[in-house]
C-alpha positions in Angstrom: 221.9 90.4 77.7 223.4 88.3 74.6 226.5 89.9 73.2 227.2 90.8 69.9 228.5 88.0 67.5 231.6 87.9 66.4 230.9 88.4 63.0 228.9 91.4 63.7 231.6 93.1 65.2 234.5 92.2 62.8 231.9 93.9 59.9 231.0 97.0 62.3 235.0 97.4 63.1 236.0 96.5 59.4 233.0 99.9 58.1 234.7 101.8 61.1 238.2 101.4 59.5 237.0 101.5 55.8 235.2 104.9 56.5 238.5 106.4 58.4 241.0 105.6 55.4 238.5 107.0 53.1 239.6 110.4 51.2 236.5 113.0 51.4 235.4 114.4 48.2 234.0 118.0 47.2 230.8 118.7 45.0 230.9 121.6 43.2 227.4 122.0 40.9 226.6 123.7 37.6 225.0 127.1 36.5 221.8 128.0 37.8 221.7 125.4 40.6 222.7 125.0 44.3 223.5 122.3 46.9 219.9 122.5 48.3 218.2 121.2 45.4 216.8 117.8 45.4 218.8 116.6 42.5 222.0 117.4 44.0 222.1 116.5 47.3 220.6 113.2 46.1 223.3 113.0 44.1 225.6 113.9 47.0 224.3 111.4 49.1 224.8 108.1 46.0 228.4 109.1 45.5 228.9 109.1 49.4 226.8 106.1 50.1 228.2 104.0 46.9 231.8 105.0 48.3 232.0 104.9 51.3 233.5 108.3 51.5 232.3 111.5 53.0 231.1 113.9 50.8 230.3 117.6 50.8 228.4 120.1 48.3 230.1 123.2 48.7 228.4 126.5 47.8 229.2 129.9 46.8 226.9 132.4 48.6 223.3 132.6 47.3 223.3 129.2 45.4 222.3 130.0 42.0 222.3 133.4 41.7 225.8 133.9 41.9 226.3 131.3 40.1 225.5 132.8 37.3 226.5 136.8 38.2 229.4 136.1 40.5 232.7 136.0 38.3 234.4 132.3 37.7 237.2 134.0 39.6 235.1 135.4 42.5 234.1 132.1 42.9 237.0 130.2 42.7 237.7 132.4 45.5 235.6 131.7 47.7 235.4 127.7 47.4 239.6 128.2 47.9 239.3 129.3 51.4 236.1 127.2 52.3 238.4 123.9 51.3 240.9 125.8 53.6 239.0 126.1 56.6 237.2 122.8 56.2 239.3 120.4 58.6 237.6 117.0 56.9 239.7 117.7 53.6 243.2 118.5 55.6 244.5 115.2 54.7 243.9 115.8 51.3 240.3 115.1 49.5 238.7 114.6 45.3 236.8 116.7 43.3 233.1 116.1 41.3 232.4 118.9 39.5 229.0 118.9 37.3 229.4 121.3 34.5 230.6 125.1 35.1 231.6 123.6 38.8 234.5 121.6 37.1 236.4 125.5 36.2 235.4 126.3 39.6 237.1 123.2 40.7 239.9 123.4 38.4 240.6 127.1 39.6 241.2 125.6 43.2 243.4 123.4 41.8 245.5 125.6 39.8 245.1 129.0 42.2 244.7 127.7 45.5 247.3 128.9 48.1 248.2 126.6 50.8 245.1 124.6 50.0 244.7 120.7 50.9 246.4 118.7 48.3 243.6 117.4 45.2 243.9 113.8 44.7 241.7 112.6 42.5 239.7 115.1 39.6 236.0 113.9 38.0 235.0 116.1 35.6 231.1 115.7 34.1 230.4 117.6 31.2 233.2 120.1 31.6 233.8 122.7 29.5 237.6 122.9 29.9 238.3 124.6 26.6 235.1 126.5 26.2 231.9 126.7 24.8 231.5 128.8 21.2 227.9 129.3 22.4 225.8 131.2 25.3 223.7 128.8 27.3 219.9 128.2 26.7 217.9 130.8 26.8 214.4 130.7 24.7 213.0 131.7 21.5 211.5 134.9 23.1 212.8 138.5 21.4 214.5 139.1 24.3 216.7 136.2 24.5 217.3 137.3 20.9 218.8 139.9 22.0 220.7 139.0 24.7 222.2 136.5 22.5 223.4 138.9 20.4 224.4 141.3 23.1 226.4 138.7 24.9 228.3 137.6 21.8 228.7 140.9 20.4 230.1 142.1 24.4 231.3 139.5 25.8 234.6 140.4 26.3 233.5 143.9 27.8 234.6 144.7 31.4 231.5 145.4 32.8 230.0 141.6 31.2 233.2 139.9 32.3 232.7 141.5 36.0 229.0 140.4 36.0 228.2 137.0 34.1 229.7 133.9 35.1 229.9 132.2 31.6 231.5 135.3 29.8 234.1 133.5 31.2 234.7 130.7 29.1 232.5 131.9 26.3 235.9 131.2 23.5 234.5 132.4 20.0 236.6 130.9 17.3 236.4 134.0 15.1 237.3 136.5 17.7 240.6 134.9 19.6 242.6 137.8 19.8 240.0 139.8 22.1 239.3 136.7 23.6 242.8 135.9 24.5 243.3 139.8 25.5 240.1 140.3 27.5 238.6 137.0 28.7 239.3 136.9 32.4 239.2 133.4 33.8 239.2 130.5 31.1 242.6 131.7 29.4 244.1 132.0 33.1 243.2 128.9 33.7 244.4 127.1 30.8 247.3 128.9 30.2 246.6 130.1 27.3 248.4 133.7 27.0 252.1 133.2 25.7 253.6 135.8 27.5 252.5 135.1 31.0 251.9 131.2 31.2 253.0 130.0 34.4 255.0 127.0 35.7 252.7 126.6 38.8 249.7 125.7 37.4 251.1 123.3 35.0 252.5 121.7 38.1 249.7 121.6 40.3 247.1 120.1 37.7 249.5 117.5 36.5 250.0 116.8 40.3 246.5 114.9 40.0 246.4 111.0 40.5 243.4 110.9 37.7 241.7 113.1 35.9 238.5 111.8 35.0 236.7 113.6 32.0 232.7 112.5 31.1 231.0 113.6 28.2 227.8 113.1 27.2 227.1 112.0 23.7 224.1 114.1 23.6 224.7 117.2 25.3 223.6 120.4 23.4 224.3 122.7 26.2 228.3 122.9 25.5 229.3 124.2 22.0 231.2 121.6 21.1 230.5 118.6 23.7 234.0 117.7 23.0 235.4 121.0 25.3 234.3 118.1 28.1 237.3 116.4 26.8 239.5 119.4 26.2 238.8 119.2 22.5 237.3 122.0 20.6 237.7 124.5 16.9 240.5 125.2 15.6 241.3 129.4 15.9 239.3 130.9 13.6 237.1 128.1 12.3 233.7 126.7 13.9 234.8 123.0 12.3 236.3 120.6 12.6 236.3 119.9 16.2 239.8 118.8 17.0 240.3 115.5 19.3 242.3 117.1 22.3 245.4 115.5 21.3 245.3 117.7 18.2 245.2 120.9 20.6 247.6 122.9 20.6 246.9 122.9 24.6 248.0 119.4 24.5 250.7 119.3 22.3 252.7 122.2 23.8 251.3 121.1 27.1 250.4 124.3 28.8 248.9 122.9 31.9 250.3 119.1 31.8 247.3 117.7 30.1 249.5 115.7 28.1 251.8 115.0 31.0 249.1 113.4 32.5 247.9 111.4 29.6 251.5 109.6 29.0 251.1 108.3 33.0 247.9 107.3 32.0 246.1 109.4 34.2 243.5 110.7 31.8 240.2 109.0 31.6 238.6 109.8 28.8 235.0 108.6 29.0 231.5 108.8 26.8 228.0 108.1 28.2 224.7 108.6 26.6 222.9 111.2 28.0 222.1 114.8 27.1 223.9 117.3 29.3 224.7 116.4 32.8 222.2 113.1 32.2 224.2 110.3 34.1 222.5 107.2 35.3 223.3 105.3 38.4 225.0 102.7 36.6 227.6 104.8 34.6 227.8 106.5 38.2 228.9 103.2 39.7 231.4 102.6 36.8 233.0 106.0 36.1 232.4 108.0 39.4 232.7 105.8 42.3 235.8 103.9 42.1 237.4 107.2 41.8 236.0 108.4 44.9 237.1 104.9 47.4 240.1 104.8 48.8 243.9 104.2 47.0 243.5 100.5 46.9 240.0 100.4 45.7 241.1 102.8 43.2 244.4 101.1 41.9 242.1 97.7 41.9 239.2 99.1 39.9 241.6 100.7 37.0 243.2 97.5 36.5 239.9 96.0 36.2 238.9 99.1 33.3 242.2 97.6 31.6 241.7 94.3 31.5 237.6 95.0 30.4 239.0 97.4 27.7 240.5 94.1 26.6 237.9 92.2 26.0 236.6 91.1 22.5 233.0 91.4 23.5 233.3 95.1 24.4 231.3 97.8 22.3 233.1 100.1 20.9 232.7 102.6 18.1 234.3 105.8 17.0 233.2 109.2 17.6 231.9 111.2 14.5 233.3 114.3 15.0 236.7 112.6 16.6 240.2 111.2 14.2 239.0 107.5 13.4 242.0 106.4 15.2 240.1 107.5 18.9 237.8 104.8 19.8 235.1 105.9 22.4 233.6 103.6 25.0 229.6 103.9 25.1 228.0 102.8 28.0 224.6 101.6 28.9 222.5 104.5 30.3 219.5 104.0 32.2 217.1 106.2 34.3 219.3 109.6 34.4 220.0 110.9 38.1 220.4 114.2 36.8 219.6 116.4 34.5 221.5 119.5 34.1 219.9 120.9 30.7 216.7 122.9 32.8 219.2 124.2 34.9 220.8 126.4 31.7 217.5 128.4 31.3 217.9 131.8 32.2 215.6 132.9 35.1 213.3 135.6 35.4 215.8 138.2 37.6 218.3 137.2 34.6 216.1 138.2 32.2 215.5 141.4 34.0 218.8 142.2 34.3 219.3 141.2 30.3 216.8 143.4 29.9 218.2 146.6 31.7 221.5 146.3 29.9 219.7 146.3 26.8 218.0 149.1 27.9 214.4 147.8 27.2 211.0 146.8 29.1 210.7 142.9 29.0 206.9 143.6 28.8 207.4 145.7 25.8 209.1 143.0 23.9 206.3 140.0 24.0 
């Protein structure tokens, strides 16, 4: 029997070795999905198989129900101790979080007891300093309502124990309750002045990047720019401030800024309506995050020395100070799609329906 060559072996020894220095990375998906669904275990799989690192969709009980009636902290919860127990990420592992995930995500960065340590953070289409709006519903009388139910009760108890997004819902004209009731997304950024805490400031600006994707035409986040930590000033629904004009950043309440000065912040723009990323911005802004240090440090010398270049495209962004230029890059055929996922099912609807205290039948 003829033996391997050696060159065979030297590339089956050198994949061996590749794979075992390889940090694992974490999937956490958005609203009203769940890591059974085509779309996101195929995405899964590309991130694993484009990096060469083991990767893992980790769910929070019954998929997307929960998703959307479990509270952000519940969840954040749970995910905690499954990183915990999971012996793959001991050594220490990344984050991709797609939409709502990323607060799950950040939560276990922030929270997390005795948790593996987080090295590297890829947020896509984030809404890290809120969303002034509800997600999708419909144009039907009951969605109406809900609407107006939602906004009008958000900050209740018994919506803040029961839906998910009532958790970062931040209205502009209401920051007082929102600051005073909201239960996860002021936590989380550190927002209340009396009880901001040192901890979480050090664990998030512990990261060794902190990727941030938005998506030039997403309509599901109110603004798009919460993917980049900007968003309204208090009190006003414009203009939406760059996040260097926070006053998150500025005072630095959870060593956003800290991170920016190491240049650890990426702050990245694709084309694409919510959660609509292409293979080949996956390649460029995902991936080399996701291989191991090397691979890493080599790739985001190589974004510094493109960002040089005299032939690159770049324009400002109409809603950011002219001074911020934004990268736009090519987007093809989109690997996911995240906007379907923010229409509210029919057992939401129902249970929309009951707090209103109407028939859903009665109201078409």
């Amino acid at each position: 029997m003829a033996l391997p060559s050696l060159s065979f072996l030297f590339i089956f020894f050198s994949f061996i070795v590749s794979l075992s220095h390889s940090i694992p990375f974490i999937l956490l998906h958005g609203i009203g999905d769940q890591c059974s669904n085509r779309g996101v275990k195929r995405f899964t799989q590309k991130l694993s198989s484009f990096s060469g690192a083991e990767g893992y969709c980790v769910e929070v009980g019954n998929g997307s129900w929960d998703s959307w009636f479990l509270s952000l902290k519940e969840q954040t919860e749970i995910v905690c101790e499954k990183v915990k127990q999971m012996k793959e990420l001991k050594e220490g592992y990344n984050v991709v979080g797609l939409s709502q995930g990323n607060l799950i995500g950040r939560g276990v960065v922030e929270f997390c007891e005795g948790g593996p340590p987080i090295k590297n953070f890829i947020s896509l289409a984030g809404p890290h300093a809120g969303t002034a709006s509800v997600p999708l519903c419909g144009s039907g009388i009951l969605c109406v309502l809900a609407d107006n139910l939602i906004k009008g009760e958000v900050y209740s108890d018994y919506i803040q124990e029961h839906l998910a997004p009532s958790g970062y819902l931040k209205l502009p004209n209401a920051i007082p309750d929102y600051l005073e009731k909201c239960r996860f997304l002021p936590v989380l950024n550190n927002e209340i002045p009396d009880q901001r805490n040192s901890t979480y400031k050090e664990r998030f600006s512990s990261l060794q990047n902190l990727v941030l994707i938005m998506f030039e035409h997403d309509t599901v986040l109110i603004p798009k720019e919460t993917s980049w930590f900007g968003y309204y000033p208090d009190g006003f629904f414009k203009p939406v401030l760059p996040p260097q004009s926070t006053e998150l950043y500025i005072e630095d309440w959870i060593g956003l800024r800290t991170l920016d000065e190491a240049g650890k912040v990426h702050f990245i723009s694709v084309p694409g309506k919510h959660l609509e990323i292409s293979q080949e911005d996956m390649k460029k802004h995902v991936v080399p995050y996701l291989k191991d240090q090397t691979s890493t440090k080599d790739s985001t010398n190589k974004g510094r020395l493109r960002r040089r270049e005299s032939n690159r495209k770049v324009i400002p962004s109409n809603t950011m100070e002219q001074s911020q230029m934004v990268e736009i890059e090519p987007s093809t055929t989109p690997l996911l799609d995240g906007s379907l996922s923010y229409w509210w099912s029919a057992p939401f609807k129902a249970f929309i329906a009951e707090v209103i205290g109407i028939n859903e039948e009665e109201s078409t």
